[in-house]
C-alpha positions as CSV (number, residue, x, y, z in Angstrom):
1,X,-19.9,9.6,-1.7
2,X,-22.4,11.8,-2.0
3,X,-21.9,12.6,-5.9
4,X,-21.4,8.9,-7.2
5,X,-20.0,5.5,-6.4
6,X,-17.2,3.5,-6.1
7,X,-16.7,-0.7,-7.3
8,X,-14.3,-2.3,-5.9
9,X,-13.6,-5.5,-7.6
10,X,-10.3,-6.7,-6.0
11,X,-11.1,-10.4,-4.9
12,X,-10.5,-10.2,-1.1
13,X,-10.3,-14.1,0.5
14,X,-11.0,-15.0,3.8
15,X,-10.7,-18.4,5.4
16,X,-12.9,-17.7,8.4
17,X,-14.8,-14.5,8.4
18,X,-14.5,-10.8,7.3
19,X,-15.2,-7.0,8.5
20,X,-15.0,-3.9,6.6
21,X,-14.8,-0.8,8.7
22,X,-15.8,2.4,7.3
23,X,-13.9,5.8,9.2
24,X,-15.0,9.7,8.6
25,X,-11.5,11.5,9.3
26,X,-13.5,14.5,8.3
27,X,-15.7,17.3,10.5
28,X,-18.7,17.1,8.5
29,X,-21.6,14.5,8.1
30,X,-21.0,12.0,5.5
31,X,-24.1,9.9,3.5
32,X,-22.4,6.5,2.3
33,X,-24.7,3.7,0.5
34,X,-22.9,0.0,0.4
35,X,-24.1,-3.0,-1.1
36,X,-21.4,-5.9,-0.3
37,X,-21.9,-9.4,-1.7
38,X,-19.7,-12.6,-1.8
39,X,-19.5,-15.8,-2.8
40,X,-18.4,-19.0,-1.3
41,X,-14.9,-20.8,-2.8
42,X,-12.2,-22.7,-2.4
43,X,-8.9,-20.3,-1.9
44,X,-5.4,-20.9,-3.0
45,X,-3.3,-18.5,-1.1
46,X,-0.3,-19.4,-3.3
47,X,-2.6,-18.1,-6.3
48,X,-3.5,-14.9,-3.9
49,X,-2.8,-14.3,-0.6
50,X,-5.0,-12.1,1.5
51,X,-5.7,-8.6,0.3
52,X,-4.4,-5.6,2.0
53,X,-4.7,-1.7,1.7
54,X,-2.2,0.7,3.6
55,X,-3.7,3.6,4.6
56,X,-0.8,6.8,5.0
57,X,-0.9,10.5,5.9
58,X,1.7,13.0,5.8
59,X,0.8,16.5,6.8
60,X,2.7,18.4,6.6
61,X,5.4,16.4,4.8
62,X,9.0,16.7,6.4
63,X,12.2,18.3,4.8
64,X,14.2,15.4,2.9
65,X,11.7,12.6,4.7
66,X,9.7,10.9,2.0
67,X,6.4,10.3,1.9
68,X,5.3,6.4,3.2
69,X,3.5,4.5,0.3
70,X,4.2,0.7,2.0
71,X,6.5,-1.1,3.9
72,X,5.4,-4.6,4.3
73,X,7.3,-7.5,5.6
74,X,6.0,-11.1,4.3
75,X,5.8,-12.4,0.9
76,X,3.0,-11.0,-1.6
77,X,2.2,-8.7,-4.5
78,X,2.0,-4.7,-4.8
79,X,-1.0,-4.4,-7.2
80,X,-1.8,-0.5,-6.8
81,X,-1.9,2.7,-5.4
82,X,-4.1,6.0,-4.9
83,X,-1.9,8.9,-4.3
84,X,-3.8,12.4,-3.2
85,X,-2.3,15.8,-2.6
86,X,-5.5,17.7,-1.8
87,X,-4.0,21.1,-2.2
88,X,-0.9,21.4,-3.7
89,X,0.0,24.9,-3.0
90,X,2.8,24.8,-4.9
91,X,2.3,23.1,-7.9
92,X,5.1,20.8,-8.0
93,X,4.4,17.9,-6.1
94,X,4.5,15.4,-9.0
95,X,8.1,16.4,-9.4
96,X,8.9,13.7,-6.6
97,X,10.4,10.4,-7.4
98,X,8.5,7.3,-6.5
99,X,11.0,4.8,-4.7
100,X,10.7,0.8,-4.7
101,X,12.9,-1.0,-2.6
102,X,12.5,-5.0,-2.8
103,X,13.4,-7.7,-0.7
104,X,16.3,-5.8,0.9
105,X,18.4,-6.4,-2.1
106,X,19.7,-3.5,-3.9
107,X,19.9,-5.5,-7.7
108,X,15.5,-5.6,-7.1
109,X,15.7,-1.5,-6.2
110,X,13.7,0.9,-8.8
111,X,12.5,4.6,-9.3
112,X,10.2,6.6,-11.3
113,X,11.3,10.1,-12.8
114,X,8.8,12.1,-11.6
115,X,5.3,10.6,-10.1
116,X,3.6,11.8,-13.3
117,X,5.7,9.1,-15.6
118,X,4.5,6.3,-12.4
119,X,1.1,6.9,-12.9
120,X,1.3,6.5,-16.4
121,X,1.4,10.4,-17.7
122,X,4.4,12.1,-18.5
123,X,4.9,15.6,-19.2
124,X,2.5,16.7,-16.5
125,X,-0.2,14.9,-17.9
126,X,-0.4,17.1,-20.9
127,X,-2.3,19.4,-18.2
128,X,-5.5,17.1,-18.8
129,X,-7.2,14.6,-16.6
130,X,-8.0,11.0,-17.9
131,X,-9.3,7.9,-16.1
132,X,-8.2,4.6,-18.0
133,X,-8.4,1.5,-16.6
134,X,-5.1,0.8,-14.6
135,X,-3.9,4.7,-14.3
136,X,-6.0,8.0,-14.4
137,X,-5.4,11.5,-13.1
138,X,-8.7,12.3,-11.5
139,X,-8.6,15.8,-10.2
140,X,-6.5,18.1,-11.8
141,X,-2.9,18.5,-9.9
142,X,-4.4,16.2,-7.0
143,X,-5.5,13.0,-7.3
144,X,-3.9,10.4,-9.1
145,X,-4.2,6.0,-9.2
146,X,-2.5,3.5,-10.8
147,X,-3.1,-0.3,-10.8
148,X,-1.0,-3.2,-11.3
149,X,-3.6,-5.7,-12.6
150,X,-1.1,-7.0,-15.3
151,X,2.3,-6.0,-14.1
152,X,2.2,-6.6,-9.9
153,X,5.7,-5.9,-8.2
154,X,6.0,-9.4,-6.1
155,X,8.0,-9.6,-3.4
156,X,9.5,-12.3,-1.5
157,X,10.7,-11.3,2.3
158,X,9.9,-7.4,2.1
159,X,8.5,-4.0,0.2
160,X,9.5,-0.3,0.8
161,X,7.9,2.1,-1.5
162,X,8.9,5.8,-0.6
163,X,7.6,8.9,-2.4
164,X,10.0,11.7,-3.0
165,X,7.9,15.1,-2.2
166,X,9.2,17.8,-4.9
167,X,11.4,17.7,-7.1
168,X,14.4,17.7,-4.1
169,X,12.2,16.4,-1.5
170,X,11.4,19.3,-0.1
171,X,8.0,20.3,-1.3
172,X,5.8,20.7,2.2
173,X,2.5,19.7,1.1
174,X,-1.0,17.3,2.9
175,X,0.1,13.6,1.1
176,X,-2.3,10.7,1.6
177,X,-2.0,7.6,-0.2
178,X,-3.4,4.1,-0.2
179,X,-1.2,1.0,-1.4
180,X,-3.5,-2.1,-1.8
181,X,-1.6,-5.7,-2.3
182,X,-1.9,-9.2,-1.4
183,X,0.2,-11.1,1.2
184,X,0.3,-14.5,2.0
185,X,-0.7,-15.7,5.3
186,X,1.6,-16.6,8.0
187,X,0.8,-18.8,11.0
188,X,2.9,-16.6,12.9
189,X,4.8,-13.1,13.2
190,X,7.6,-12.0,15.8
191,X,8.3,-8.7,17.1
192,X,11.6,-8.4,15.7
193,X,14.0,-10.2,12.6
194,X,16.9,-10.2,14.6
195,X,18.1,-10.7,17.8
196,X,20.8,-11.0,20.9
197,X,21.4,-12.1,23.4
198,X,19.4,-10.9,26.7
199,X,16.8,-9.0,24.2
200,X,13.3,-9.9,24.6
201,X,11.7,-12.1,21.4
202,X,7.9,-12.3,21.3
203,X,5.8,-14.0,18.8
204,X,2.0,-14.0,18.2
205,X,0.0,-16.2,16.2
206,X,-3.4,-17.9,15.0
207,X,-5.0,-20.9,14.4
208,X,-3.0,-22.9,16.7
209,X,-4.9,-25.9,19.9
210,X,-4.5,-25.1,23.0
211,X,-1.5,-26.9,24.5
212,X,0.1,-26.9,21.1
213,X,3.9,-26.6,21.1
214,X,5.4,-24.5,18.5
215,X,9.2,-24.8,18.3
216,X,11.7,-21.8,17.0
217,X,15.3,-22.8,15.7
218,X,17.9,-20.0,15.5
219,X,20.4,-21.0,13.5
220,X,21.6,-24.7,14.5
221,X,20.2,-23.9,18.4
């Protein structure tokens, strides 16, 4: 950025190799400075998984259709998110509800009252900004994070995580958000959970000989 930096000190695994990709969204030139270093380790994916962050734009959000935060199928942990409304015309953006559904099972389903009590600041923030370590409201009535370093939401098949816009979901306003979490590898994933007869099932996969056989059971078939 051009008026400071950012340190990102998430541990991010990788078995074989890694790429970061850097993309300006925006009309205008950017200057960005990196220094990226790493260390080699053993990695226990049942400790970790690999690290992921969903990038998500709504803009203009839609009446009654939430904002997208995650939806993740796999098993892993929700560690954190960066919410931004960059104008917030009308002020009352933060009156939304965030939405956690888990594992497709109602009895795991939460919500927030209000985005400002999620990150960690109720009452509007006490109209201040503050930037702690695991929550912080950066720019006033825009920018808000919150991390889950000591409390991550795990899931075990699946995670939706909505945000309400407005009190009444019906505040149209530029949302963009980043969720970052960990998810454990999978040696393969399918186009679809469920299936019938005459549908078309495909699978893709890595790390698998050529020639190997790989065998798919549906129910006792």
């Amino acid at each position: 950025v051009d008026t400071g930096g950012l340190t990102c000190y998430f541990p991010m695994p990788f078995s074989g190799s890694a790429k970061i990709e850097l993309t300006n969204s925006s009309k205008r030139v950017l200057r960005i400075g990196t220094t990226i270093n790493y260390t080699n380790e053993s990695i226990d994916n049942n400790a970790y998984g690999y690290f992921h962050a969903n990038f998500s734009h709504s803009n203009l959000t839609r009446y009654h259709i939430m904002h997208p935060i995650l939806h993740a199928l796999g098993k892993g942990k929700f560690i954190g998110l960066y919410l931004n409304i960059p104008h917030n015309h009308s002020g009352v953006a933060l009156e939304g509800d965030p939405i956690v559904k888990i594992d497709s099972n109602t009895r795991n389903n939460f919500r927030y009252t209000g985005a400002e009590d999620y990150f960690n600041g109720g009452w509007w923030f006490n109209w201040e900004m503050f930037s702690c370590h695991f929550a912080g409201y950066s720019k006033f009535l825009e920018a808000c994070y919150r991390f889950h370093y000591l409390d991550a939401v795990d899931f075990k098949s699946s995670i939706d995580f909505d945000f309400q816009h407005g009190g009444d979901n019906d505040n149209f306003e530029d949302y963009l958000s980043v969720a970052y979490y960990y998810k454990q590898p999978v040696s393969f994933w399918v186009s679809r959970y469920t299936i019938k007869a005459g549908e078309r099932w495909n699978f893709s996969g890595t790390g698998y000989n050529p020639n190997s056989s790989l065998i798919a059971t549906f129910d006792s078939t």
